[in-house]
C-alpha positions in Angstrom: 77.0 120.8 112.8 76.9 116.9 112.5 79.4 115.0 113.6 81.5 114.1 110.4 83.8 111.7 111.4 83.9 108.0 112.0 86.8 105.1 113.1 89.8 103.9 111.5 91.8 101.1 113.4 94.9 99.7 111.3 96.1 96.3 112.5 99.1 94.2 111.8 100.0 90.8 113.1 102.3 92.5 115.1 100.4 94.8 116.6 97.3 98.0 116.5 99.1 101.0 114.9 95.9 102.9 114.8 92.6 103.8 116.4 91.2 106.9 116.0 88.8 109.1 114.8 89.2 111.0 111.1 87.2 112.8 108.7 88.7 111.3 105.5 90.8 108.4 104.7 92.7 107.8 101.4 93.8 104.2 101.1 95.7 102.1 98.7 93.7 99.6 96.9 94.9 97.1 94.9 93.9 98.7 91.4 94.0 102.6 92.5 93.4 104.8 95.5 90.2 105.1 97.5 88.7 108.1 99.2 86.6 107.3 102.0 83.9 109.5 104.2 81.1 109.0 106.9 78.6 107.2 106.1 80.3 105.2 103.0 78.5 102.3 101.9 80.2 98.4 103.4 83.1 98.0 101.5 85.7 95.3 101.1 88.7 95.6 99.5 92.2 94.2 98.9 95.3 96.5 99.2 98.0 97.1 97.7 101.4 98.7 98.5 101.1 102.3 98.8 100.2 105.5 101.1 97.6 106.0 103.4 96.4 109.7 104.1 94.0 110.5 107.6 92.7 114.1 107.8 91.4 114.4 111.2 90.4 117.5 113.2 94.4 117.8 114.2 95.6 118.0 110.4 97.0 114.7 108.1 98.6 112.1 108.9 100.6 109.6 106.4 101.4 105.5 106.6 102.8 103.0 103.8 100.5 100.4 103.8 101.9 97.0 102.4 99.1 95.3 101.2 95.8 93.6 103.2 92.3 94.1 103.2 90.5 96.8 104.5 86.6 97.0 105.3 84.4 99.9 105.4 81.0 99.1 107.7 78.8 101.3 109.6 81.2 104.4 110.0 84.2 102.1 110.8 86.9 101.5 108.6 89.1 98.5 109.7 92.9 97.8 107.6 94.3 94.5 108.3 97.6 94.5 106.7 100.8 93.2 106.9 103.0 96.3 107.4 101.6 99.6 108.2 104.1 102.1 109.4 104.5 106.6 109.7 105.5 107.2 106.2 108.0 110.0 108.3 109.7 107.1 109.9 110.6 105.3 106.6 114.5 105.0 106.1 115.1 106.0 103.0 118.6 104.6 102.2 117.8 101.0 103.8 114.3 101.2 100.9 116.8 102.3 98.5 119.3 99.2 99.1 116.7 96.9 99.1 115.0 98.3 96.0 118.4 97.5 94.4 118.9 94.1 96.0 115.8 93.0 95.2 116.5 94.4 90.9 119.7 92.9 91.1 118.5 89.3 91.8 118.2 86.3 88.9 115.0 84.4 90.1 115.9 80.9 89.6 111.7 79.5 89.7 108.3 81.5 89.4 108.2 82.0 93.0 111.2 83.5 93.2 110.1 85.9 90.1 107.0 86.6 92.0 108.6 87.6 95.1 111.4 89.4 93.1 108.3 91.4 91.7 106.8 91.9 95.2 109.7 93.4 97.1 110.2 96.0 94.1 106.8 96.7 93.9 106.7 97.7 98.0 110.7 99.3 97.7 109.1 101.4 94.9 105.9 102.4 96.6 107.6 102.9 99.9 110.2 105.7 98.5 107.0 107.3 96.8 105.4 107.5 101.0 108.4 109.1 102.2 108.0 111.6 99.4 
């Protein structure tokens, strides 16, 4: 049987959260979720916030993604993101606090509306990960 996997390497500023081989990968674009196999054609994307699923030949494995681009070329798909973490080590009560900070504050100028907008967007799709 063929070899049906290929590379996924997630990247932060921060740091490489992931390099390893899978089968499928399910990511969060910015209009919808994305399945992706071996031999995809190139793809560029934006991301959004939302979860990530790797099925590899030892099971699935989950992150919350938080936005980025991600790039699909010649079996390797790259996510450069701004916050990529185990969807097992989310902290549920510290999402839910600052899912209610974040409604509870009176934007004062559009860039405070657009970040208001922002941080509930990612509190919202970060309790929906840990799910």
């Amino acid at each position: 049987m063929a070899d049906k996997t290929f590379r996924c390497t997630v990247i932060t500023p921060n740091t490489q959260v992931l390099d390893q081989d899978v089968t499928a990968a399910v990511i969060p674009a910015w209009d919808g979720e994305l399945g992706l196999l071996k031999q995809r054609a190139p793809l560029l994307v934006k991301l959004g916030f939302g979860s990530m699923r790797l099925d590899s030949a030892n099971g699935s494995e989950r992150l919350f993604i938080g936005g980025g681009f991600a790039q699909m070329k010649d079996d390797k798909l790259t996510l450069l993101t701004d916050e990529a973490v185990h969807t097992s080590k989310i902290n549920v009560e510290e999402t839910q606090a600052a899912l209610k900070e974040a409604e509870a504050f009176s934007p004062q100028t559009p860039a405070q509306s657009t970040r208001r907008q922002r941080d509930i967007e990612r509190a919202k799709a970060m309790l929906r990960a840990a799910q």
